[in-house]
GUDRENTOR-860772 format. One record per residue (C-alpha): residue number from 1; x, y, z. Coordinates in pm, whole numbers. Layout:
N
<rec><num>NUM</num><x>X</x><y>Y</y><z>Z</z></rec>
...
This chain:
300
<rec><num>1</num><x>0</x><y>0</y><z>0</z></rec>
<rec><num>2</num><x>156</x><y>365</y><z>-113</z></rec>
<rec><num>3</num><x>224</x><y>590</y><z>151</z></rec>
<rec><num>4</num><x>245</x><y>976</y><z>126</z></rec>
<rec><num>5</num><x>595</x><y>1101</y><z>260</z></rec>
<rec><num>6</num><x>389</x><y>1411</y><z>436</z></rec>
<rec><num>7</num><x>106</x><y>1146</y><z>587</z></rec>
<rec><num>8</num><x>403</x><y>956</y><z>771</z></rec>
<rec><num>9</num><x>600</x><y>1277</y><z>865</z></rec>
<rec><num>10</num><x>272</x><y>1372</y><z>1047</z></rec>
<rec><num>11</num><x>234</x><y>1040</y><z>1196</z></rec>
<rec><num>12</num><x>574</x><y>1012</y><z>1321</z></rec>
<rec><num>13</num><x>541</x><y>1362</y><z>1488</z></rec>
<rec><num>14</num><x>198</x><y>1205</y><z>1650</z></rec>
<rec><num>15</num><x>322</x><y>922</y><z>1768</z></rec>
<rec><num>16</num><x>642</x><y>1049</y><z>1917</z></rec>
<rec><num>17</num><x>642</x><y>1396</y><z>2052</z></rec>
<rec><num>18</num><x>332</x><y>1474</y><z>2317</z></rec>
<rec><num>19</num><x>296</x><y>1817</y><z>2208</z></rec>
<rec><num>20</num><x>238</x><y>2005</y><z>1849</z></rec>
<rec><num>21</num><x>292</x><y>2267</y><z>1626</z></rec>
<rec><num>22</num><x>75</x><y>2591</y><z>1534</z></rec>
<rec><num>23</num><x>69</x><y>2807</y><z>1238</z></rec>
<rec><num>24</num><x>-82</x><y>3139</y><z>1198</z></rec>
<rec><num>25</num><x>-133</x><y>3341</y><z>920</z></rec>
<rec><num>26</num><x>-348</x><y>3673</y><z>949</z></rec>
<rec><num>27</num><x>-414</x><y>3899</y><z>652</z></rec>
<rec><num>28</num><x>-610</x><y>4178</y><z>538</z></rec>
<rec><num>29</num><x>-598</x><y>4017</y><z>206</z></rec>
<rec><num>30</num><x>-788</x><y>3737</y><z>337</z></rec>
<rec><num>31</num><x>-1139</x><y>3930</y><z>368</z></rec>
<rec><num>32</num><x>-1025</x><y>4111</y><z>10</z></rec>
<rec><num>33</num><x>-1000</x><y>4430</y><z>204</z></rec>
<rec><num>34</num><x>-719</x><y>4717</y><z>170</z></rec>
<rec><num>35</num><x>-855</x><y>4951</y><z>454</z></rec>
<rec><num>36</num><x>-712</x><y>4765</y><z>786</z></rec>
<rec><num>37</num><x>-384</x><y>4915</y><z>874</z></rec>
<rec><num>38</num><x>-306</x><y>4589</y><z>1084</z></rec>
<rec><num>39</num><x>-234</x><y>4418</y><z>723</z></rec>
<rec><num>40</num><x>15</x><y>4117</y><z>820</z></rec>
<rec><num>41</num><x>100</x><y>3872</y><z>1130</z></rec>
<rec><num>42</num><x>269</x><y>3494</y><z>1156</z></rec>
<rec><num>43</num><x>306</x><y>3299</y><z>1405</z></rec>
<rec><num>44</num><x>491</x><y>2934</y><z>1488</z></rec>
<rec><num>45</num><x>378</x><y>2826</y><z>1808</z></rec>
<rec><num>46</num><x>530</x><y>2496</y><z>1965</z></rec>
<rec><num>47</num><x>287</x><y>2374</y><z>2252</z></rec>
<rec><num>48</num><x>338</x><y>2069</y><z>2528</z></rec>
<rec><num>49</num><x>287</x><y>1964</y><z>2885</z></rec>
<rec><num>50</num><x>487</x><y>2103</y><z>3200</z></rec>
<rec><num>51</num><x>387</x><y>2053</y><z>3558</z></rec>
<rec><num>52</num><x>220</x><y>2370</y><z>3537</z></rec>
<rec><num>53</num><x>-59</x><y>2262</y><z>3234</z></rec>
<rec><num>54</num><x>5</x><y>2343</y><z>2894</z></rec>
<rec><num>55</num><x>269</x><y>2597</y><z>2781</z></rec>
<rec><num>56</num><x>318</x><y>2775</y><z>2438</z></rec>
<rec><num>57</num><x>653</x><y>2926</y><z>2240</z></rec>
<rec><num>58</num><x>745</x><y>3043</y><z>1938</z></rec>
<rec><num>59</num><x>792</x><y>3325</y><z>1699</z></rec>
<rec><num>60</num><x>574</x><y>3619</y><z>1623</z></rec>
<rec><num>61</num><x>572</x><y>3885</y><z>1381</z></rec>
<rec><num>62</num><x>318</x><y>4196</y><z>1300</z></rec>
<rec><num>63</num><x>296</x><y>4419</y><z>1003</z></rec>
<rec><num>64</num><x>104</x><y>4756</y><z>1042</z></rec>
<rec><num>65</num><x>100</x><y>5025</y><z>774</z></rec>
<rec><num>66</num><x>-90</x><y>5293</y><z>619</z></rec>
<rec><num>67</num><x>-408</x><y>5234</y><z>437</z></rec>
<rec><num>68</num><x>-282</x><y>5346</y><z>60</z></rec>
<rec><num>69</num><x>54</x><y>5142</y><z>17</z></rec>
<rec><num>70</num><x>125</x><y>5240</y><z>-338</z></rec>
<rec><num>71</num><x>263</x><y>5616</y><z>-174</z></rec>
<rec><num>72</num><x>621</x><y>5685</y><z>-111</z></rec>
<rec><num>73</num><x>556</x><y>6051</y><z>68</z></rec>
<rec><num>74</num><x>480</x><y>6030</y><z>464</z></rec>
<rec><num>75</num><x>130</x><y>6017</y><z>548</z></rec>
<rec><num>76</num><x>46</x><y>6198</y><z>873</z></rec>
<rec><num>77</num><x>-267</x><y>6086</y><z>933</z></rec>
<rec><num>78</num><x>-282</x><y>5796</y><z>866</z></rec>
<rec><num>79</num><x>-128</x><y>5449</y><z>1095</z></rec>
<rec><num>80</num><x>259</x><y>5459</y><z>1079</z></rec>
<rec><num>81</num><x>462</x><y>5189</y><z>883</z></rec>
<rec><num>82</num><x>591</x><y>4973</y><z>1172</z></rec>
<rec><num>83</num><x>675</x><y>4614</y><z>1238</z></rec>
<rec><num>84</num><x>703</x><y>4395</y><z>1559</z></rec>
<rec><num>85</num><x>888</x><y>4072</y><z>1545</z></rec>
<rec><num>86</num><x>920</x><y>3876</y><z>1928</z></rec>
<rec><num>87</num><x>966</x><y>3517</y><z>2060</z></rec>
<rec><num>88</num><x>697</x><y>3432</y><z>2315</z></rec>
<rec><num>89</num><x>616</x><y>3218</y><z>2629</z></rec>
<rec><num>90</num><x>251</x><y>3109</y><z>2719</z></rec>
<rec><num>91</num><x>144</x><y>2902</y><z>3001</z></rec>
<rec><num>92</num><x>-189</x><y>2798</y><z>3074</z></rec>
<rec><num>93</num><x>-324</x><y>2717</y><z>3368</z></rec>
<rec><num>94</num><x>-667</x><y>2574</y><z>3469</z></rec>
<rec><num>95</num><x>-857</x><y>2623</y><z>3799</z></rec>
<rec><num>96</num><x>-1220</x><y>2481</y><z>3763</z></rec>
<rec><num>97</num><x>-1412</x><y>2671</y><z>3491</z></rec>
<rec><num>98</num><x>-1144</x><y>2921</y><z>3468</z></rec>
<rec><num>99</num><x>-903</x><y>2868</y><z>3216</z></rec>
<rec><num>100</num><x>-611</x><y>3167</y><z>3260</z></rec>
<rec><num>101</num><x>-280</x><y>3235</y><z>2985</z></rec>
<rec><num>102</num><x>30</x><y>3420</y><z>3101</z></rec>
<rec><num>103</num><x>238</x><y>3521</y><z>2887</z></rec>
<rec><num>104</num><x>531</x><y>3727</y><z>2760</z></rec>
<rec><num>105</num><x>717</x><y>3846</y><z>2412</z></rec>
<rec><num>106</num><x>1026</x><y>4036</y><z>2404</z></rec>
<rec><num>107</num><x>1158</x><y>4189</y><z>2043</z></rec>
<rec><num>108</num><x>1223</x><y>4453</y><z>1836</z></rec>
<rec><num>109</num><x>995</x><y>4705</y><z>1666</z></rec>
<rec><num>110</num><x>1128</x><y>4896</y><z>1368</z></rec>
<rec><num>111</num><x>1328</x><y>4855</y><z>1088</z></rec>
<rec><num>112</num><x>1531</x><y>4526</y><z>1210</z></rec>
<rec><num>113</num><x>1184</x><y>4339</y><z>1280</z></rec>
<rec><num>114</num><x>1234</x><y>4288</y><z>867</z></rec>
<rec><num>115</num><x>864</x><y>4398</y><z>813</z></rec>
<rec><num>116</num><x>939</x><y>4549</y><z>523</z></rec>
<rec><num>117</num><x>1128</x><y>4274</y><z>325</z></rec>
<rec><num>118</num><x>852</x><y>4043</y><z>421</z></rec>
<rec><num>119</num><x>531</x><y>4256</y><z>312</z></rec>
<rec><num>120</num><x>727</x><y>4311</y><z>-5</z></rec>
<rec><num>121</num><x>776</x><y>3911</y><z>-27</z></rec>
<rec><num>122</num><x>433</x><y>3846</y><z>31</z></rec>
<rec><num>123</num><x>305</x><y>4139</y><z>-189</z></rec>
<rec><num>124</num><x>467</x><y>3989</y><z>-490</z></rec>
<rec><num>125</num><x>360</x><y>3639</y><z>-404</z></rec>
<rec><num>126</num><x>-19</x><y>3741</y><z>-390</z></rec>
<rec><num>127</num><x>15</x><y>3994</y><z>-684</z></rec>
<rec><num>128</num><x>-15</x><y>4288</y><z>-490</z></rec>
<rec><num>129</num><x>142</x><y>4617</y><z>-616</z></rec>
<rec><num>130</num><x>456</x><y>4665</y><z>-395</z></rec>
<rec><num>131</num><x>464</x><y>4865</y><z>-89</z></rec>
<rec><num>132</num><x>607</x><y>5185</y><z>-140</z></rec>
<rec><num>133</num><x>637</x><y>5409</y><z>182</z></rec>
<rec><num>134</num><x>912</x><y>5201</y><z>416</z></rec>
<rec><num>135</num><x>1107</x><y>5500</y><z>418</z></rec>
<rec><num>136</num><x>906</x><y>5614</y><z>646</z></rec>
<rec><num>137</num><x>883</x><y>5359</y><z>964</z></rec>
<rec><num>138</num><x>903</x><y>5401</y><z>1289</z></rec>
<rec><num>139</num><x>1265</x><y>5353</y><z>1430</z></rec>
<rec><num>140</num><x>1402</x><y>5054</y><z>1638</z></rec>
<rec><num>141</num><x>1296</x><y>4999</y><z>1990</z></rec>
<rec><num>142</num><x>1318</x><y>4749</y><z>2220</z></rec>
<rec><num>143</num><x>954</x><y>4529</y><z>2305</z></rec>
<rec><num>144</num><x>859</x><y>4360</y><z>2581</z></rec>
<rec><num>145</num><x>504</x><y>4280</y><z>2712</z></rec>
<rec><num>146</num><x>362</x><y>4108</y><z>2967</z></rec>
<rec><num>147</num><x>14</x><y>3910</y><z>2851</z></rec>
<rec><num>148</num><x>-285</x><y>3798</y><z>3127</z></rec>
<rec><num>149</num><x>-561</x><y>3645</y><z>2941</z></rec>
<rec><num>150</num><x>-839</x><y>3429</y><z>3074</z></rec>
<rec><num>151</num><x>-1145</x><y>3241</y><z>2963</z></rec>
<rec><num>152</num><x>-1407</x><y>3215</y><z>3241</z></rec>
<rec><num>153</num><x>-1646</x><y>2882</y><z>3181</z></rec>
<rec><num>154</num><x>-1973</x><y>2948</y><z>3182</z></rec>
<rec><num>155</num><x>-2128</x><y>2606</y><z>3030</z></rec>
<rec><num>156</num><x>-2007</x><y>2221</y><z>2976</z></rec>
<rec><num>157</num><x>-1666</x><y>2169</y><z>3076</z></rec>
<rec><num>158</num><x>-1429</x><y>1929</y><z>2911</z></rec>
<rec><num>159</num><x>-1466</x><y>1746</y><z>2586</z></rec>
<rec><num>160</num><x>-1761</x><y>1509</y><z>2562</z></rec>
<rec><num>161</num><x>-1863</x><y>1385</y><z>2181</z></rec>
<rec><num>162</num><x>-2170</x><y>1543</y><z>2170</z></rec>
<rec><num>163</num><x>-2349</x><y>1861</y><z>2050</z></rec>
<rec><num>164</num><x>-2283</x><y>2128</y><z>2298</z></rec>
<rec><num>165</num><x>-2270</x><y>2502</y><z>2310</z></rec>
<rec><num>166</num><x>-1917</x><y>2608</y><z>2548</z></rec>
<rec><num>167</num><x>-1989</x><y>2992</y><z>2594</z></rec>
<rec><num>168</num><x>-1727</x><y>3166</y><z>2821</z></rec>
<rec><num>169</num><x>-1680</x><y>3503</y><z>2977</z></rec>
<rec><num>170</num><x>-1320</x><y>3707</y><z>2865</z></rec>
<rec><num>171</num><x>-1104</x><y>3922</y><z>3030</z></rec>
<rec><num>172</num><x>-764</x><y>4050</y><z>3031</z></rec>
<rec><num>173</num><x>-488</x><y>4272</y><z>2909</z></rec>
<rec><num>174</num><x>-144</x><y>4363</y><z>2857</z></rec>
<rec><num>175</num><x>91</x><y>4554</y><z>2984</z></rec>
<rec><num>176</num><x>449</x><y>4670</y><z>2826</z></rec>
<rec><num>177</num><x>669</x><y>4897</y><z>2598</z></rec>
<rec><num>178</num><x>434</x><y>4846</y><z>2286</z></rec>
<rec><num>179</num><x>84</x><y>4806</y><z>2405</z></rec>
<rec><num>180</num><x>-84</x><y>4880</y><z>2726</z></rec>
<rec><num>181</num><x>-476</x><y>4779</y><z>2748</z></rec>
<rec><num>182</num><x>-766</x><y>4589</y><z>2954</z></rec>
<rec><num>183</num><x>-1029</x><y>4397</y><z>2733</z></rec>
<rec><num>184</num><x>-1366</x><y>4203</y><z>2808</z></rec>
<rec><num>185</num><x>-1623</x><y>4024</y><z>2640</z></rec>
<rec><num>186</num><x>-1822</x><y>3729</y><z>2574</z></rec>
<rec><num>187</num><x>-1707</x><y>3452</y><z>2336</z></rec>
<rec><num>188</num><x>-1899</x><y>3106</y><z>2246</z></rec>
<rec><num>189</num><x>-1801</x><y>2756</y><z>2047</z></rec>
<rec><num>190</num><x>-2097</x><y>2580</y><z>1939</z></rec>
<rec><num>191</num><x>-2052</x><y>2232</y><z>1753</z></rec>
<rec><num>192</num><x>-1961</x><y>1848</y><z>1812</z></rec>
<rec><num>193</num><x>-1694</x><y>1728</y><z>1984</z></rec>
<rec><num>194</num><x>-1545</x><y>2051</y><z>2104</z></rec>
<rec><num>195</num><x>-1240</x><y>1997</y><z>2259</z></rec>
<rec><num>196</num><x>-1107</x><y>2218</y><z>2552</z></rec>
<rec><num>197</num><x>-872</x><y>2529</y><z>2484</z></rec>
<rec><num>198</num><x>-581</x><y>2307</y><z>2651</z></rec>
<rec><num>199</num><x>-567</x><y>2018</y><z>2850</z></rec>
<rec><num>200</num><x>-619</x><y>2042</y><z>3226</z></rec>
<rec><num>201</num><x>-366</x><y>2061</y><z>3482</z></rec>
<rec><num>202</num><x>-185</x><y>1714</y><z>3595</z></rec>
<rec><num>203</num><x>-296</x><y>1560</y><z>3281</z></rec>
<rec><num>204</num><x>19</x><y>1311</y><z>3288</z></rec>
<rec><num>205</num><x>320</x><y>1266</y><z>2999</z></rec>
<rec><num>206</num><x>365</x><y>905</y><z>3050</z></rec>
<rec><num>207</num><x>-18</x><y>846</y><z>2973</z></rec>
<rec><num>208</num><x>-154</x><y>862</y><z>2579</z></rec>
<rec><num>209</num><x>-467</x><y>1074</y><z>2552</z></rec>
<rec><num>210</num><x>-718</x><y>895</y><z>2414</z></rec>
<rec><num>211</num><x>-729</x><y>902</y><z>2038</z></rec>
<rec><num>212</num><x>-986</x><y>1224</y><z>1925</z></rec>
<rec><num>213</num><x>-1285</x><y>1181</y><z>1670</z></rec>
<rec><num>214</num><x>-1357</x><y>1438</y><z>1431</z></rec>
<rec><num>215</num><x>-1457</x><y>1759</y><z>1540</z></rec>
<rec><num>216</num><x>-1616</x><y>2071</y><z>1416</z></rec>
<rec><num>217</num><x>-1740</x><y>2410</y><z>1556</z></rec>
<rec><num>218</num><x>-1838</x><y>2730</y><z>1488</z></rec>
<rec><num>219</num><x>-1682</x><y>3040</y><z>1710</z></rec>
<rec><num>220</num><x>-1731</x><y>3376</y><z>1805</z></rec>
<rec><num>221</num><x>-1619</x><y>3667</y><z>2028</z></rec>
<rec><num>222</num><x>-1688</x><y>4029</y><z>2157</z></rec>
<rec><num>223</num><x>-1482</x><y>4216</y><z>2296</z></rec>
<rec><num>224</num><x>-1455</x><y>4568</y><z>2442</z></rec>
<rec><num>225</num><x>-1098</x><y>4721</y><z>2466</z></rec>
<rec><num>226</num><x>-981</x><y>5009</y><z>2691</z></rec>
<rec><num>227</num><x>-636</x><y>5164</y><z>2525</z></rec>
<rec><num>228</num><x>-405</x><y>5349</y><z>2719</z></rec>
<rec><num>229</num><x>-73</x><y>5315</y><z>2502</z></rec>
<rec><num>230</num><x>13</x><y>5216</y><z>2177</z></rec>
<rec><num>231</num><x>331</x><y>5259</y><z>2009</z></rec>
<rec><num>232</num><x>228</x><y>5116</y><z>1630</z></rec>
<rec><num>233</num><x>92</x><y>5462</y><z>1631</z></rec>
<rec><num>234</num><x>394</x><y>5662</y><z>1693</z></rec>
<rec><num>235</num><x>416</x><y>5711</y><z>2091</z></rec>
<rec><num>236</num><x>710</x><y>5549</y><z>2195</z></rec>
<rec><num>237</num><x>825</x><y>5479</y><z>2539</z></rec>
<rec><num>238</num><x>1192</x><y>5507</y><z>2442</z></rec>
<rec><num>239</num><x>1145</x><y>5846</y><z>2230</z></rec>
<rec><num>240</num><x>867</x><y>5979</y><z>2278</z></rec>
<rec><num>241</num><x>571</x><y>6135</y><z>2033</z></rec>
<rec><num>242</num><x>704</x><y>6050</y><z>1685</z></rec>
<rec><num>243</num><x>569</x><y>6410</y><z>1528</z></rec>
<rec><num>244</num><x>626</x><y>6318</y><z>1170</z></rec>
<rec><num>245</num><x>480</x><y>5971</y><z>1188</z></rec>
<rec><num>246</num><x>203</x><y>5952</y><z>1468</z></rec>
<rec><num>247</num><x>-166</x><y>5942</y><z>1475</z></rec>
<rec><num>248</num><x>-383</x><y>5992</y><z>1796</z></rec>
<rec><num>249</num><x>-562</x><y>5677</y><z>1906</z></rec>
<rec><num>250</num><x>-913</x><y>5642</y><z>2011</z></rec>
<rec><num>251</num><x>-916</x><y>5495</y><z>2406</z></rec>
<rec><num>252</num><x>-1196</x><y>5267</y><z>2397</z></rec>
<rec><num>253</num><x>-1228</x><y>5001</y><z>2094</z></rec>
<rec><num>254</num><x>-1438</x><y>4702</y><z>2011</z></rec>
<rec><num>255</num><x>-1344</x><y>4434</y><z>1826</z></rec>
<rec><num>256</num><x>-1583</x><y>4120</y><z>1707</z></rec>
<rec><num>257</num><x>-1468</x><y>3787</y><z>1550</z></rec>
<rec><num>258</num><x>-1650</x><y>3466</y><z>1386</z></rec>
<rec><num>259</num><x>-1516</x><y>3126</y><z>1231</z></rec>
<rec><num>260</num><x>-1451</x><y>2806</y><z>1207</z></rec>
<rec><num>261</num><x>-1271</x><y>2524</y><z>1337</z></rec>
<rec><num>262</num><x>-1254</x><y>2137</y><z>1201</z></rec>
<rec><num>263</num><x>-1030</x><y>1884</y><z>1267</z></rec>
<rec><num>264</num><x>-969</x><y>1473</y><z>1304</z></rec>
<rec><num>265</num><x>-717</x><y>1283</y><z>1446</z></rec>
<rec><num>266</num><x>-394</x><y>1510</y><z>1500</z></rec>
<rec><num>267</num><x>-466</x><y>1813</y><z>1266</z></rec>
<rec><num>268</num><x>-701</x><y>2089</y><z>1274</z></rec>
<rec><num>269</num><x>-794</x><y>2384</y><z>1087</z></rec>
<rec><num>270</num><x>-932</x><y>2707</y><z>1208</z></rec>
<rec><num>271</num><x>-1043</x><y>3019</y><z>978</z></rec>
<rec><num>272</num><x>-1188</x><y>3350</y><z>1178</z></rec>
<rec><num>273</num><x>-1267</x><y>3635</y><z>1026</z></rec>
<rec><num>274</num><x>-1218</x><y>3968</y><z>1273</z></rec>
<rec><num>275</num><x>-1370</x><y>4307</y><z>1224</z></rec>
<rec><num>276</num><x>-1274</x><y>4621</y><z>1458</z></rec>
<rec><num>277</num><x>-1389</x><y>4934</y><z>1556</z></rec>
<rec><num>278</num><x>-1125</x><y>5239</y><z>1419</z></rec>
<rec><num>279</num><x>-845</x><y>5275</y><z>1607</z></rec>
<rec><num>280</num><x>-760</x><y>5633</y><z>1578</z></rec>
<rec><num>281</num><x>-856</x><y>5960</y><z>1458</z></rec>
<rec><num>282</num><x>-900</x><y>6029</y><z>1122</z></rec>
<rec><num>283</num><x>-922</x><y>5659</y><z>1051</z></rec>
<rec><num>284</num><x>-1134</x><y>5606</y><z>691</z></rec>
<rec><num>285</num><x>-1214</x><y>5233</y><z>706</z></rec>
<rec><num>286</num><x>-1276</x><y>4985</y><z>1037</z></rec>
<rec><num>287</num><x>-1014</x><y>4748</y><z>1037</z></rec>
<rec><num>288</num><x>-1093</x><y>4366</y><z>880</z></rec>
<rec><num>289</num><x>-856</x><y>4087</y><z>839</z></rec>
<rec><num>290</num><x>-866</x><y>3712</y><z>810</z></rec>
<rec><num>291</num><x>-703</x><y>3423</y><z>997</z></rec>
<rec><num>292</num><x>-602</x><y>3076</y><z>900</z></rec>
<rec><num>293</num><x>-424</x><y>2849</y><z>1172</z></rec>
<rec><num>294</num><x>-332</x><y>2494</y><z>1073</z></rec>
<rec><num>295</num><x>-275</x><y>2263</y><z>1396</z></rec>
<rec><num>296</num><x>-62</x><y>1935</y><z>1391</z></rec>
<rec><num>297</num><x>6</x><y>1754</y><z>1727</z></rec>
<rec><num>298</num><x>-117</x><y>1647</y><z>2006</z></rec>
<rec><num>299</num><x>-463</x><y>1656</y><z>2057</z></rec>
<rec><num>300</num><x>-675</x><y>1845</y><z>2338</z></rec>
């Protein structure tokens, strides 16, 4: 019987390593819009057990420009050219229905985050007419933020194969050098077979989890966001109001998201679609991108 060299790479990964690998991919180019000036972001994720629950690492990378790309000049109002590239740590942690995330990313924003070399990349992958206004990003600083994000139960716990509806209560924020800001909301999965966001605490290495059906569910989240610092926009901690390339942001955002997740066996794939509220004065357009995360590991 022929076997696929990429259908026993994943099996070998399943049947030897405990944990799993993430991939992210967010675009504006994904909803076929031109108007979000959060237009980029990657992410490889690594995820396993520690005595703790679950933790998360990996790389993580941002692109935010203006909303007309084709223009060389500096445009003042309108969101700076900037890029944020980090390595993270996550660790989750359960307690009962409440399922918490702390984590941290440490970087660089500006010119050495190599935002610019990859939009142009991906702009002549896709097509896209190339990005003209680099010239004019923000300069290098140094990133570091500190992540608290939590997921408060509020229906069936655990994963039972079954039809259920998982709706949960959000809250959080961040604190640090790029972003400072406190967020809540409501979010819901409905579907069969949903699994949990991570496994729960003590859940032991030396014992195989049992192997996962197929599973599919639809998601969705609301959020309200409190801003109190942003440096994408030009207000950096390090040196202060960028006057030539800074735009004032509005303190209180929302942001709502839908999609949808399948997956059997090891792999999953989730597609959300996000649409925010605008982010700063003079803003034309409410920011919309797309997300596509492919899963392959260990399931939850």
């Amino acid at each position: 019987m022929k076997t696929w060299p990429w259908a026993s790479l994943i099996a070998s990964i399943a049947g030897v390593a405990w944990g799993g690998l993430a991939f992210t991919v967010d675009n504006d180019f994904f909803v076929g819009s031109d108007s979000s000036s959060y237009t980029h972001g990657a992410e490889l994720t690594w995820y396993d057990q520690n005595d703790w629950g679950t933790y998360f690492t990996g790389l993580r990378n941002r692109i935010y420009t203006p909303t007309d790309t084709t223009r060389a000049e500096n445009q003042p109002d309108d969101h700076p050219w900037c890029g944020l590239s980090t390595v993270f740590f996550e660790q989750g942690i359960t307690q009962g229905r409440l399922r918490s995330k702390y984590s941290i990313e440490t970087g660089i924003l500006g010119p050495s985050s190599m935002a610019k070399e990859q939009q142009i990349w991906f702009h002549k992958l896709s097509g896209s007419d190339k990005p003209q206004g680099w010239n004019n990003q923000l300069q290098n600083e140094f990133a570091l933020n500190a992540y608290l994000d939590n997921w408060y139960g509020l229906g069936p716990q655990g994963r039972t194969q079954a039809w259920s509806v998982t709706p949960d209560f959000l809250y959080g924020g961040v604190l640090g050098t790029v972003y400072d800001h406190l967020y809540s909301g409501l979010g819901v999965r409905a579907g069969y077979n949903i699994p949990p966001l991570w496994p729960d605490n003590g859940l032991s290495p030396d014992v195989p989890p049992r192997s996962p059906p197929f599973f599919a569910y639809l998601l969705a989240s609301l959020k309200g966001i409190a801003v109190a610092h942003n440096a994408t926009l030009g207000q950096s901690l390090f040196h202060g109001v960028d006057e030539e390339h800074h735009v004032d942001p509005h303190p209180f955002l929302g942001e709502a998201r839908v999609g949808i997740c399948l997956g059997y066996g090891w792999v999953s794939l989730m597609g959300l679609v996000s649409l925010g509220t605008r982010e700063f004065d003079g803003q034309d357009d409410t920011p919309a991108w797309g997300e596509v995360r492919l899963t392959v590991g260990r399931p939850f």
